[in-house]
C-alpha positions in Angstrom: 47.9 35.5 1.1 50.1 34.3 -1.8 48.5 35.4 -5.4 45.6 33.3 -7.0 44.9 31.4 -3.8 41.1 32.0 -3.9 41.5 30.6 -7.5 43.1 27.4 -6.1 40.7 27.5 -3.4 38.2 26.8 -6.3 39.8 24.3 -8.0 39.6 22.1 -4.6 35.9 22.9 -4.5 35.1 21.1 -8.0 37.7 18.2 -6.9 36.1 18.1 -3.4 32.5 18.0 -5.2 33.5 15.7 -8.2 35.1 13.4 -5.8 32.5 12.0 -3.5 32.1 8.8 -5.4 29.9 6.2 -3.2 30.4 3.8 -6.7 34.1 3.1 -5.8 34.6 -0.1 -3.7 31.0 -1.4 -5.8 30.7 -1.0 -9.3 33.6 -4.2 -9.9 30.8 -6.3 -7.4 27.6 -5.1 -8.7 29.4 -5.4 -12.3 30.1 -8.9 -11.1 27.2 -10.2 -9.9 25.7 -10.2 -13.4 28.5 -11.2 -15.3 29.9 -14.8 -15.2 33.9 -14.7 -15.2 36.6 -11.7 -13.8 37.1 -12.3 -17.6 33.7 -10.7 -18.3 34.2 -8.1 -16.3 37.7 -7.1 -17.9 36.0 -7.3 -21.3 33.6 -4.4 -20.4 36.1 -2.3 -18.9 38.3 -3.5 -21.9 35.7 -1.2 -23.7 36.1 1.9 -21.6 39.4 1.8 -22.8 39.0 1.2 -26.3 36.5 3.9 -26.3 39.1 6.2 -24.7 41.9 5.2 -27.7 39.4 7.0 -29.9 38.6 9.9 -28.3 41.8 11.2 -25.9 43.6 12.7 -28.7 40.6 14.7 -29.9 39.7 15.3 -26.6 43.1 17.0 -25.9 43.5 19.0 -29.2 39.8 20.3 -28.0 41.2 21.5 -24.7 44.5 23.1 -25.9 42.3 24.9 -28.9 39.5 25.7 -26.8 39.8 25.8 -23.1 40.1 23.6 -20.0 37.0 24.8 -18.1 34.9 23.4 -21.2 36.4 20.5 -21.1 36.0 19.9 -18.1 32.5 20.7 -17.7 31.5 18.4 -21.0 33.6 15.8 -19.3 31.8 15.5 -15.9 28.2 16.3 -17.0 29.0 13.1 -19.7 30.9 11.2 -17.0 27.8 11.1 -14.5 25.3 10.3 -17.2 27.9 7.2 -17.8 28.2 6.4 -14.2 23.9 6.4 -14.3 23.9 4.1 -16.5 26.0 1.1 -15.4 23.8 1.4 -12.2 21.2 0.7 -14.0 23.0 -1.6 -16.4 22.1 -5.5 -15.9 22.9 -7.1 -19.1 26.6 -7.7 -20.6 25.6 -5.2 -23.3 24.4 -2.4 -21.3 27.8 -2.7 -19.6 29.5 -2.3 -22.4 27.5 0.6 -23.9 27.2 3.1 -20.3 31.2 2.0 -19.8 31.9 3.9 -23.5 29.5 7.2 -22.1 31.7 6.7 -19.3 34.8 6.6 -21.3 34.1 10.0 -22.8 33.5 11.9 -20.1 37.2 10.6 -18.4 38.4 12.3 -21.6 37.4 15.4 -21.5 38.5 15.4 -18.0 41.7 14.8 -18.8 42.4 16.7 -21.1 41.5 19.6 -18.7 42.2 18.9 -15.3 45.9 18.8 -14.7 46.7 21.4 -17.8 43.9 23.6 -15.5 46.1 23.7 -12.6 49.5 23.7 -14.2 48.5 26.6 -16.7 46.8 28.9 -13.9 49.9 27.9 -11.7 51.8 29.3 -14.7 49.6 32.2 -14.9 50.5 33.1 -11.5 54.0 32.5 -11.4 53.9 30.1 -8.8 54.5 26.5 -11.4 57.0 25.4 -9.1 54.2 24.7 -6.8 52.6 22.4 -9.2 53.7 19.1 -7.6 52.3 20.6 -4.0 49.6 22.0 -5.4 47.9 19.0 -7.2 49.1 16.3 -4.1 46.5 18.8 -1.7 43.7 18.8 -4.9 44.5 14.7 -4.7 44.3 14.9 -0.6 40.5 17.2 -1.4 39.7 14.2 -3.9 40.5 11.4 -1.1 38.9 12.7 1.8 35.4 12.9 0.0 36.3 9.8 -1.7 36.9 7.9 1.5 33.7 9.4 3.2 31.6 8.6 -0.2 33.3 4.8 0.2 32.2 4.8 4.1 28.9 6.0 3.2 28.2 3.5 0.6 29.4 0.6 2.2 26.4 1.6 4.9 24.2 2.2 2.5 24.4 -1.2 0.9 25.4 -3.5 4.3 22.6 -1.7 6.6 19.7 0.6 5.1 19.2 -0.7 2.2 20.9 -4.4 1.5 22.5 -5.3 -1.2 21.4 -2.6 -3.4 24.9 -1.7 -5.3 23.3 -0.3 -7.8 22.6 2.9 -5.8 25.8 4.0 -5.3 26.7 4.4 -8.9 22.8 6.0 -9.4 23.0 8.9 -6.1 26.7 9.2 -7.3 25.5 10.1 -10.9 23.5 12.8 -9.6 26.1 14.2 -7.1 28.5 14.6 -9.9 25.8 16.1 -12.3 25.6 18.5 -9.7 29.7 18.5 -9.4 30.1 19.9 -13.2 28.2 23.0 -12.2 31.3 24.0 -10.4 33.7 24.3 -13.1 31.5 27.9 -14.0 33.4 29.1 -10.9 36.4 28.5 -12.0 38.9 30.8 -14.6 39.7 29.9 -17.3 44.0 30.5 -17.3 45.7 32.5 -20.1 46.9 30.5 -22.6 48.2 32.1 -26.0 46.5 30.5 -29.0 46.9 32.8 -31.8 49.4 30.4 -33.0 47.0 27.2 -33.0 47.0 26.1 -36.5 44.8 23.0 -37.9 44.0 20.0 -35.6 46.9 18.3 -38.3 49.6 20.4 -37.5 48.9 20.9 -33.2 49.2 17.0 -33.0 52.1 16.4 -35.0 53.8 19.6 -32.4 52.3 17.9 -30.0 53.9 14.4 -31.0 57.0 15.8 -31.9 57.1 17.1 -28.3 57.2 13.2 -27.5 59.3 11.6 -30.0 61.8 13.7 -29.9 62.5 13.8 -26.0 64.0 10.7 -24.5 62.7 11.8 -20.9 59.4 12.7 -21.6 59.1 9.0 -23.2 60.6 7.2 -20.7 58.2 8.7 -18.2 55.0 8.2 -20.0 56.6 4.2 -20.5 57.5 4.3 -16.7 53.8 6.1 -15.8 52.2 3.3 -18.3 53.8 0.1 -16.5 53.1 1.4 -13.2 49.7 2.7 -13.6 48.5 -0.7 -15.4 49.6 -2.6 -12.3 47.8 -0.7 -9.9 44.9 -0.5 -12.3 44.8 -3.8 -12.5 44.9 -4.2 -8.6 41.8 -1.7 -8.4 40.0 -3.9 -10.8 40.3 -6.6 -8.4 40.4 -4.9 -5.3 36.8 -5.1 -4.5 36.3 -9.2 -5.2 39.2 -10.1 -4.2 38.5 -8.5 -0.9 34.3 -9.9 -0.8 35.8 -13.5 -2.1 39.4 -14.3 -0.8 39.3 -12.1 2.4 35.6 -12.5 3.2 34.8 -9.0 4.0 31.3 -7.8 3.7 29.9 -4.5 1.9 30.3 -2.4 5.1 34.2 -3.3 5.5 34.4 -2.8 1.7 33.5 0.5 2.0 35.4 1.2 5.6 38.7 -0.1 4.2 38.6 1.4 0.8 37.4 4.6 2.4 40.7 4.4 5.1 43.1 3.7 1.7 41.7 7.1 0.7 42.3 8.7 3.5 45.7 7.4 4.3 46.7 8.0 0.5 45.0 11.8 0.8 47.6 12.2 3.8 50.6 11.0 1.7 49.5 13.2 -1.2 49.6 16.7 1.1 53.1 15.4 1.6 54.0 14.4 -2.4 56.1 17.5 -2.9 58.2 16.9 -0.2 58.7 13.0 -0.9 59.8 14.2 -4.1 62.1 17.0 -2.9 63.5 14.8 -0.5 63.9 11.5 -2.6 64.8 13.6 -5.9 63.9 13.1 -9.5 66.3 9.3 -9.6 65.1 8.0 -6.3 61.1 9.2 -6.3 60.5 7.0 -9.3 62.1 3.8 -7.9 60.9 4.0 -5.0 57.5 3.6 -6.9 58.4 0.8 -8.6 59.7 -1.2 -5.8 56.6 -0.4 -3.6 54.7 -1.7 -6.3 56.2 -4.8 -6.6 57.2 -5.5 -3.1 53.5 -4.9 -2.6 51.7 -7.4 -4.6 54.3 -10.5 -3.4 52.9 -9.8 -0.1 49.6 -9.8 -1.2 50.3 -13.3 -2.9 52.4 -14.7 -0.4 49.7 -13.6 3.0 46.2 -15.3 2.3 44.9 -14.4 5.6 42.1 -11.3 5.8 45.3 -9.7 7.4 47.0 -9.2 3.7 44.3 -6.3 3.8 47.1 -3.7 5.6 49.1 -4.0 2.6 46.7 -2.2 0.4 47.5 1.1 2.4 50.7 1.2 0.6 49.4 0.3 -2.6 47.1 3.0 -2.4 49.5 5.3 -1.0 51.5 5.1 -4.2 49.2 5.3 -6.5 48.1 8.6 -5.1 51.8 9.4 -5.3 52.0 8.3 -9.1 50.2 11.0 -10.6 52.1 14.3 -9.0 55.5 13.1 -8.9 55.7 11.9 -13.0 52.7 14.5 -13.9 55.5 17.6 -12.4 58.2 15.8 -14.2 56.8 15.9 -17.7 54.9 19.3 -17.3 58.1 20.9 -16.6 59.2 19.9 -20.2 56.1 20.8 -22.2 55.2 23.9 -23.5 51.4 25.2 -22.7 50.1 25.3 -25.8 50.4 22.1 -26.3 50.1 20.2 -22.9 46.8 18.7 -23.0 47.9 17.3 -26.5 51.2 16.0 -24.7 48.9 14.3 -21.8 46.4 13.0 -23.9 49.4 11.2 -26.5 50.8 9.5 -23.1 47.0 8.5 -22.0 46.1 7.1 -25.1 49.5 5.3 -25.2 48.5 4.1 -21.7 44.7 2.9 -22.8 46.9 0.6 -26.3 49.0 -1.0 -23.9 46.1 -1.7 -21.2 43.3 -2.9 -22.9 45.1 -6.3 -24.0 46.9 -6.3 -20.5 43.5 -6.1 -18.9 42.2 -8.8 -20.2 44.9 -11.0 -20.3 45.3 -10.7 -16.8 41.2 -10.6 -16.4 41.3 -14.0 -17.8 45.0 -15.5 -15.8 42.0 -14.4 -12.9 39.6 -16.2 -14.0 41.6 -19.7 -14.5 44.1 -19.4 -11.3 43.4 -16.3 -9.3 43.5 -13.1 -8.2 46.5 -13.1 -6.2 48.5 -15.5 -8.3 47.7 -13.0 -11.4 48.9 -10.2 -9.5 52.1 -11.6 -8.7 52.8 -12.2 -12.3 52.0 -8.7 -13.1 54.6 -7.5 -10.3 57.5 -9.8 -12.0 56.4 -8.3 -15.7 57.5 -4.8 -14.4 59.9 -5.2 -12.7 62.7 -5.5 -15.4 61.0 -2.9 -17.6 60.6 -0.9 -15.1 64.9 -1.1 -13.8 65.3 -0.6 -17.5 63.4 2.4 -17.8 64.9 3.9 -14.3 68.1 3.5 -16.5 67.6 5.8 -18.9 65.5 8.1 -16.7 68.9 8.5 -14.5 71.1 9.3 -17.4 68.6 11.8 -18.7 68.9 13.2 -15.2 72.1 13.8 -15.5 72.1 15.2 -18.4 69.7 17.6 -17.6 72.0 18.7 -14.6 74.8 19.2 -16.4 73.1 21.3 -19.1 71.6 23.8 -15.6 74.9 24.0 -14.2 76.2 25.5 -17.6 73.5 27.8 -18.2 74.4 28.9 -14.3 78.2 29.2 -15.1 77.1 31.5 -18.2 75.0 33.6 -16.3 77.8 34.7 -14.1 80.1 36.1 -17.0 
């Protein structure tokens, strides 16, 4: 048994727990139903973000001062209270106010979860792993995701009709429960003697950024690609109830079958990575992405719905390949800063973004939106691959010196 694995075992109980989310294929619908445009509906989640601009950064200068398991357990005890109310929410208000309760909680969570794993991975020698590691935790995540989706979409088709707002209220109380489990876990040993003020650990923290050209370029590269397929989840749910014609049962069954496809390609990250490398992993992304929506656009029939598997395939892919990349070049003391500067980088550039393409929606379509967004990235995103590959290199060069000086 390799060292630290009933530790890890843990960590994939509180993502197994945390995870079973009936409110997934729903809360866009049942958001929806009382709101009058996609445009609306971008508006409130507009807010989430917003509310997330404000409090990330805190959020992670909390975690890297005191701890990831508090974070985390603040995060998903304030995440389920969010998630209670917008099922209970009915008004455009009410929305907007539960989505900012919401909003907190996601940043606590941050700022914990991947630092968590990477730190006790540290901890145990075994960082190499982290890539592996974190693509099983995602695979945990998407098999009680897809049997919360599967669950829900019976729920609301067959016992109890139309009632969406349930799966956001029983999911509020599973997760309640879900935050207990973060007592089991350890907290890892991080060394933070040297923490000075809040001041001082976020300009380290930003200087960690600015001042490394491959650590930008990912966070840019993570932002473009993680807005499209944000944007895509957005609309995933109408677009499949109003342009496909699929009912809440199907909803659920396909959404829960993404999960569970994208939970089998995540067990199987680390060795897409290792076998595509660093250059190739990334644009391999990006052209899945985009290839992706045109189908989407170009098939109207309910048919177009296979193409979501790879959508949601590479989104689950997203997170472990360019999370691995920039841990590897960030300290520990100051991680959570580092991934809370690149998600509140990600929340300014969405928020407008959102709503701009919430309101393209609105007046021609969800499909016709989406391939819009897939022609936006694409030239940023072969610009960005460009420098990514020459900092590649670079980095390559600068190993096989270090090597060459090891041997005299």
């Amino acid at each position: 048994m390799a060292a630290g694995d009933d530790r890890i075992r843990r960590y994939f109980l509180f993502k197994a727990v945390t995870s079973f989310s009936l409110w997934i294929p729903f809360w866009t619908l049942w958001a929806n139903r009382y709101l009058e445009s996609l445009f609306l509906l971008t508006i409130v989640d507009a807010a989430f973000w917003s509310t997330m601009i404000c409090f990330q950064l805190p959020a992670g200068l909390l975690g890297d001062k005191y701890g990831r398991k508090l974070m985390l357990f603040i995060g998903e005890a304030m995440f389920a209270a969010g998630v209670l109310a917008f099922g209970l929410s009915t008004e455009f208000w009410e929305f907007l106010v539960s989505n900012i309760l919401w909003a907190i909680g996601v940043c606590f969570i941050v700022s914990g979860d991947t630092p968590f794993l990477y730190d006790t991975l540290l901890e145990l020698k075994r960082s190499g792993e982290f890539i592996g590691v974190m693509a099983k935790a995602w695979a945990v995540a998407a098999v009680m995701s897809a049997a919360a989706c599967v669950t829900g979409g019976v729920i609301v088709q067959y016992i109890l009709p139309d009632r969406l707002d349930l799966t956001l209220i029983i999911s509020a109380f599973v997760g309640l429960t879900g935050s207990f489990t973060v007592l089991l876990l350890r907290e890892p040993k991080v060394d933070r003697t040297k923490f000075g003020s809040f001041k001082i650990q976020l300009t380290v923290g930003w200087n960690h950024v600015k001042t490394s050209r491959a650590i930008i370029v990912l966070i840019a590269f993570q932002i473009i690609v993680e807005i499209a397929l944000y944007v895509m989840a957005i609309f995933r749910s109408v677009y499949m109830n109003d342009d496909l014609n699929l009912n809440y049962f199907y909803i659920g069954l396909f959404i829960g079958a993404f999960t569970i496809v994208g939970g089998v390609v995540a067990t199987q990250a680390g060795k897409i990575e290792r076998r595509l490398g660093e250059k190739s992993s990334l644009l391999f992304i990006l052209l899945s992405i985009v290839g992706s929506f045109g189908i989407v656009f170009l098939v109207k029939s309910p048919e177009a719905i296979v193409i979501q598997f790879m959508i949601y395939s590479v989104s689950i892919l997203v997170g472990p390949i360019t999370n691995g990349y920039i841990n590897q070049r960030v300290d520990s003391q100051h991680r959570s800063t580092v991934v809370s500067i690149g998600t509140l980088l990600f929340t300014l550039v969405l928020a407008p973004v959102e709503m701009g393409f919430g309101f393209l929606a609105t007046a021609w379509g969800t499909r016709e939106s989406l391939l819009i967004l897939a022609l936006a990235i694409l030239p940023i995103g072969f610009y960005l691959l460009t420098i990514w590959n020459k900092e590649v290199d670079i980095s390559r060069k600068k190993t096989k010196k270090l090597r060459a000086l090891k041997q005299f």
